[in-house]
N, C-alpha and C positions, 0 to 999 in steps of 0.2 A: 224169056229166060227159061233155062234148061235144067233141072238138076239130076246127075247121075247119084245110085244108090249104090254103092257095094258092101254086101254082107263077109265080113271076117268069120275065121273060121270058132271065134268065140262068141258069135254073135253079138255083136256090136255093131251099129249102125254107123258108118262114116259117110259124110254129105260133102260131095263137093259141086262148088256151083260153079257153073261157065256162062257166057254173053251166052243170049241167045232171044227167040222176042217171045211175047206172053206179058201177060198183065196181071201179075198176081197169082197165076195159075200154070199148069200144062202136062204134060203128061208123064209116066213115067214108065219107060220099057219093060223092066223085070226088077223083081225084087222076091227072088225065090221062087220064082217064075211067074209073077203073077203082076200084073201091071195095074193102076188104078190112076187118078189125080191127086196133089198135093198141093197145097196155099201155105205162102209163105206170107209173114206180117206183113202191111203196106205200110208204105216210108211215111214219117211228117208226126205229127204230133206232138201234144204238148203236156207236162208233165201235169197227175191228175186227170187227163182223159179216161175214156174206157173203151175198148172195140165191140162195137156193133154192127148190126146187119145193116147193108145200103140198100136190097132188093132181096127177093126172093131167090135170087138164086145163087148155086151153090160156090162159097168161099168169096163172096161177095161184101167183102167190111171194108168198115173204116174208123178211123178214130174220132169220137166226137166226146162233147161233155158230156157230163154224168148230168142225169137230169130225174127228180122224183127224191123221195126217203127223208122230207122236212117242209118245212112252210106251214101252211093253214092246218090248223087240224080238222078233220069233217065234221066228227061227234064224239065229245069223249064225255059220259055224264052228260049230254047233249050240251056241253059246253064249247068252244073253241078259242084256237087261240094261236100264239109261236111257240112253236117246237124248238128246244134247243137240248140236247144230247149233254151230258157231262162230261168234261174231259178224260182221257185216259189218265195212267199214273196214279201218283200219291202214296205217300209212305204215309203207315200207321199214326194217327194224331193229325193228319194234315187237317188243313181247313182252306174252302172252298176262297180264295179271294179274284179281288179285281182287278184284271189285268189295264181296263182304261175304264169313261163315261162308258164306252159303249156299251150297248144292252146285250147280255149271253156273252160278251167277251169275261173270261174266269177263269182260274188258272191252279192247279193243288199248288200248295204254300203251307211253311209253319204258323202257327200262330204267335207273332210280335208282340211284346208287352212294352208301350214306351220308355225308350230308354237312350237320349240323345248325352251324346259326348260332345267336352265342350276344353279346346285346346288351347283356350285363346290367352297370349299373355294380359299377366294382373295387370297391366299398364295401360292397357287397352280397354275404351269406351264399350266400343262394340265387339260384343261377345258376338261369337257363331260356335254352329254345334250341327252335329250328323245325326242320325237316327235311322235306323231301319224301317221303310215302310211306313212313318208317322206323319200325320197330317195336323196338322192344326185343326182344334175343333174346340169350340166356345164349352165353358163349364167344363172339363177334360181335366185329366191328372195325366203328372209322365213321371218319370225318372229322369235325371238331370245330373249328370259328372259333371264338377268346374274342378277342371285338371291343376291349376293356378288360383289361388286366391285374390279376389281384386286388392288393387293399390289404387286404382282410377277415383280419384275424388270427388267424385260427381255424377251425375246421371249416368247409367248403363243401360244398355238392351243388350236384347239375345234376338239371334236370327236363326231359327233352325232349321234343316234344309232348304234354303234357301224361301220361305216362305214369308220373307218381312220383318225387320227389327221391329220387335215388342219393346216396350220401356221393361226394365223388372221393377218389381217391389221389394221390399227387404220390412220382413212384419209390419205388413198392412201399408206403410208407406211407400210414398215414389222415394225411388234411390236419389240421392244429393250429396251435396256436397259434404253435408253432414249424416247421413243415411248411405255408406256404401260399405260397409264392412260386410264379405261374405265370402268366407276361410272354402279354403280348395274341401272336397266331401262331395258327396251324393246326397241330393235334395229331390222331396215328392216334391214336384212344384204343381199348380194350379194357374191352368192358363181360364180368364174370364172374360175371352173372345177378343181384347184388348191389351194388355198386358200379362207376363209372366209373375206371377206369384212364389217369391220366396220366402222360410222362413229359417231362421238361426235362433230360436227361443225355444224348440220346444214344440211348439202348437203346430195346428194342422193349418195348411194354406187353403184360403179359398173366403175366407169374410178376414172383413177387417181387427174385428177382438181374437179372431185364432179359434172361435168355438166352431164344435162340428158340425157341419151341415150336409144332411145325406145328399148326395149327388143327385140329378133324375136318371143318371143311367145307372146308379146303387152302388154300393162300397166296395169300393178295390179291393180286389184279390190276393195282392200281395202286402208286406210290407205298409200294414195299416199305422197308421201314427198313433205316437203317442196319447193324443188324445179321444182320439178313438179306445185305444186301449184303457182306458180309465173308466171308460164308458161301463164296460163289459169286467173288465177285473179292477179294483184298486192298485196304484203301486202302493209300493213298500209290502211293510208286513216283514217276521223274524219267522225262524224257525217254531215250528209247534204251534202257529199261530193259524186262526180259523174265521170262515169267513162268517162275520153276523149280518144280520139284519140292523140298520142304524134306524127304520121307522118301518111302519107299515105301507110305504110308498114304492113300488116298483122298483128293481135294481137300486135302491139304497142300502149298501154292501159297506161293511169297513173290516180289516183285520185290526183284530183282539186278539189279549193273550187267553189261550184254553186253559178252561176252570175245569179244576178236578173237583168230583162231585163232592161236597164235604156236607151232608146233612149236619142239623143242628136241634135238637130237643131241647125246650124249654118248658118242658111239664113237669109241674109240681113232683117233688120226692114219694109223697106219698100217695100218687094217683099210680094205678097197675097199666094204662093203657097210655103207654107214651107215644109221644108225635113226633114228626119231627120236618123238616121244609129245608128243598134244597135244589138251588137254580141248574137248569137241565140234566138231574138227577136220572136217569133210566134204568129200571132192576132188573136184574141178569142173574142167573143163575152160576154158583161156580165163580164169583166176580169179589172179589177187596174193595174197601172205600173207609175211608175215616169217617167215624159219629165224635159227635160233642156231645156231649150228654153235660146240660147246664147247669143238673142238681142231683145230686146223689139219692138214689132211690133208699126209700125208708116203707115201700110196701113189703110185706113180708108174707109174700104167696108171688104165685106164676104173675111174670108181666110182661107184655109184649110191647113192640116197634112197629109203628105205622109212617112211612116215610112220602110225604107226595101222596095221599090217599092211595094207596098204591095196594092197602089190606093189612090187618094188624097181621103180623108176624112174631111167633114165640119165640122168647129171647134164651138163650144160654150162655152160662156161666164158667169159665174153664170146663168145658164140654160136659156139663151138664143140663138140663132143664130146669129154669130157674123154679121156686117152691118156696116152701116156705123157710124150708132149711138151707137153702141156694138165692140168697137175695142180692148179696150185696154186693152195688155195686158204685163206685165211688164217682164224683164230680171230674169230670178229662174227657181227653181226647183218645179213642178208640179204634184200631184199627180192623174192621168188623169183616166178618165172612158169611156170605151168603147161600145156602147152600140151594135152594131154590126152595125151600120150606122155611125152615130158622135163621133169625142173624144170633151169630157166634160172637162175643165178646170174652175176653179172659184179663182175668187182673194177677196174672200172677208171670206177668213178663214172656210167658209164650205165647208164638204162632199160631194166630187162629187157624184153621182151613185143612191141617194137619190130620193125618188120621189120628196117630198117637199123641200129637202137640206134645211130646217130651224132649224133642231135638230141639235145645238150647244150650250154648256154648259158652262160657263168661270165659273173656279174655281180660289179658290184664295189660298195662300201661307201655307194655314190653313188645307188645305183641301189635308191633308198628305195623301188618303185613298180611293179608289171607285172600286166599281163594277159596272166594266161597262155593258149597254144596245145597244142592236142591233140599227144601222142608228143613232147613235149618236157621235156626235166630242165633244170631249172634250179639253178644252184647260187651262193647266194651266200655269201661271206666273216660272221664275226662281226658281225651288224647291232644296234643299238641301237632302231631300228622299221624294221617291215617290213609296206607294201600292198598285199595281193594281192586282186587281181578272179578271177572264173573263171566261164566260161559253164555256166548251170544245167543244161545235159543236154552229152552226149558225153564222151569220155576215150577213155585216162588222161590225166591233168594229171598232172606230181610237180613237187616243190620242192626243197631243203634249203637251210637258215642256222643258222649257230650262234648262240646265245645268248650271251653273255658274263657278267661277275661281275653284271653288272645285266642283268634278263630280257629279253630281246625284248619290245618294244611290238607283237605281229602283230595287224592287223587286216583279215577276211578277209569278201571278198564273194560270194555265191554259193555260199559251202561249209559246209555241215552239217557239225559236228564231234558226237562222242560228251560229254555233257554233263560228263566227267569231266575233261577237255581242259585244260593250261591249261601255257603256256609256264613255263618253271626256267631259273635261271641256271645257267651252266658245262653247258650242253648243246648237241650237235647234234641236228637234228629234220629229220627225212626225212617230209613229207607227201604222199599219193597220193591222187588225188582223179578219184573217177568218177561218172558221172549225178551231181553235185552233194554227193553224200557223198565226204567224209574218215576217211582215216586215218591215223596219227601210227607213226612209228618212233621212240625217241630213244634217246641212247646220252652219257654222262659224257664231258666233255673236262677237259683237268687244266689249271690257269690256269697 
């Protein structure tokens, strides 16, 4: 074989080839005057080959396999073993899976979370269903669509990719004649290497009474059941409500309604150093809370509040120091301020916590309607309804109105009450209202 070269005057190389004999090789006349040899590829081969040298000498190949770059390893940490390379590809999240049995066959993939679809009319025994990528596997959970709710009165399976009609269960039972009610939905089911495990009560699949049993391969990811859920948080529970302790036992949790702290004193009138105890009570500085004071003080010098051993604290009097000329202070319910040194008590109908405590307002029977102002007490007479607005941040705001034999109509904007909340007849009600929460004092009037 012959090939002439001719150079264009852009220099570009055009090759054309003629019959001629040679084997792979031969010579070439001029090519800008200068003559040399050239090898062209030898014919045959097979895809995945590579060209190699057949001899020593020059333009002498052929195509052969590729041989070397995997197998034994020699010494790696003086260990050995097969080599197998990772596949190309893969988008961000993939996960390595298996493409068959064989060993190093793997392939990039998303990660599957079971979840067979199931088409089959309600009329029909035998349920089947698809799934991406799911195998059957003893102790296993999946997700399970019945597209159709059965009608079939009697025994059912499920066969999911083709992997063998299972019997189902339907809560803990074999399905029958009298066991096959099970409404179109999406069910965790629990396959236990024999049968599919459904349930419609509630409970989780996988034992007979519906209680949880951790898997050995550990609790699913998603969409944990119900009673798993119980486990870890109670249901139910209302607004305002918080989570206690029911014993000293581990995760024994229930919601209860939140108690506002209301200390209560039951020391003698004429003892100076009153007590007083009050369930999950904590003192804060800058902070309101109702005292009961059980007996009306009859010491006639300074006397202080100890609340929860918490240190006696010196009591004042409509912003005084109490003394000997400053004592009195009557049997009730008190709505105290604390300023991080003294609790604040006043018996003369103003806001404790005030700098000047003289912002107090008496409305009258008329006066069905306010928006109330920061550091300000309001107090109206016995109302039959009563509208109160109140700006959603800043305080204190306070109120009070009596109820009468028929209950206050209050209707109140901008203030969060404790869900438990709710006006009585023959009562007065002292509300205090800060960033938008409420809290309620109230106390028996006699008609």
């Amino acid at each position: 074989m012959s090939i002439n070269l001719t150079v264009s005057d852009d220099d570009a190389v055009g090759l054309r080839v003629a019959e001629g004999g040679g084997s792979g090789g031969g010579a070439v006349w001029s090519v800008d005057g200068k003559t040399g040899d050239v090898s062209v590829l030898p014919t045959g081969g097979t895809q995945g080959q590579t060209l190699k040298k057949a001899s020593d000498t020059d333009f002498d190949v052929e195509w052969a396999d590729e041989s070397g770059g995997g197998g034994a390893v020699t010494s790696v940490d003086g260990k050995t073993g097969a080599v197998t390379v990772l596949p190309s590809g893969g988008s961000n999240g993939a996960v390595l899976r298996k493409s068959s049995s064989s060993d190093y066959d793997v392939f990039w993939g998303s990660m599957v979370y079971s979840s067979a679809t199931c088409t089959t009319d309600g009329s029909t025994a035998a349920k089947v269903a698809s799934c991406s990528a799911y195998v059957a596997t003893a102790n296993s959970w999946l997700h399970v669509l019945i597209g159709n709710a059965n009608t079939y009165t009697g025994a059912i399976t499920l066969n999911v990719n083709s992997q063998g009609a299972k019997s189902i269960y339907i809560n803990g039972a074999a399905s029958s004649s009298t066991n096959y009610t099970l409404p179109a939905g999406t069910y965790l089911v629990y396959y236990d290497g024999t049968n599919y495990q459904f349930r419609t009560d509630g409970k989780l699949p996988g034992t007979t009474t519906g209680n949880y049993v951790k898997p050995s391969g550990g609790i699913p990811k998603t969409d944990l059941a119900s009673a798993v859920q119980s486990a870890l948080v109670p249901a139910g529970g209302s607004l305002f409500n918080v989570l206690t302790k029911g014993s000293a036992d581990d995760y024994n949790t229930t919601w209860s309604a939140w108690i506002y702290s209301t200390p209560y004193s039951t020391t003698g009138g004429s003892t100076a150093a009153k007590t007083a105890n009050c369930s999950r009570f904590a003192l804060n500085a800058n902070s309101w809370f109702p005292v009961l004071i059980g007996y009306s003080n009859s010491y006639a010098g300074a006397i202080t509040l100890n609340i929860n051993s918490t240190g006696a604290k010196s009591i004042y009097i409509n912003g005084t120091a109490s003394s000997t000329t400053n004592y009195t202070l009557p049997q009730g319910i008190y709505l105290v301020y604390y300023d991080g040194t003294n609790y604040y008590f006043r018996t003369d109908g103003k806001l404790t916590g005030i700098e000047s405590e003289t912002a107090v307002v008496n409305k009258t029977s008329s006066d069905t309607s306010q928006t109330l102002a920061e550091n300000t007490f309001y107090i109206w007479p016995t109302m039959s309804s009563l509208t109160i607005t109140c700006p959603a941040t800043g305080g204190p705001f306070a109120f009070r109105f009596t109820s009468g034999s028929t209950a206050t109509t209050l209707t109140m904007t901008g203030i969060t009450m404790p869900d438990s909340f709710a006006v009585e007849a023959s009562k007065t009600y002292e509300i205090n209202v800060y960033e938008g929460y409420g809290v309620a004092v109230s106390w028996g009037v006699s008609s």
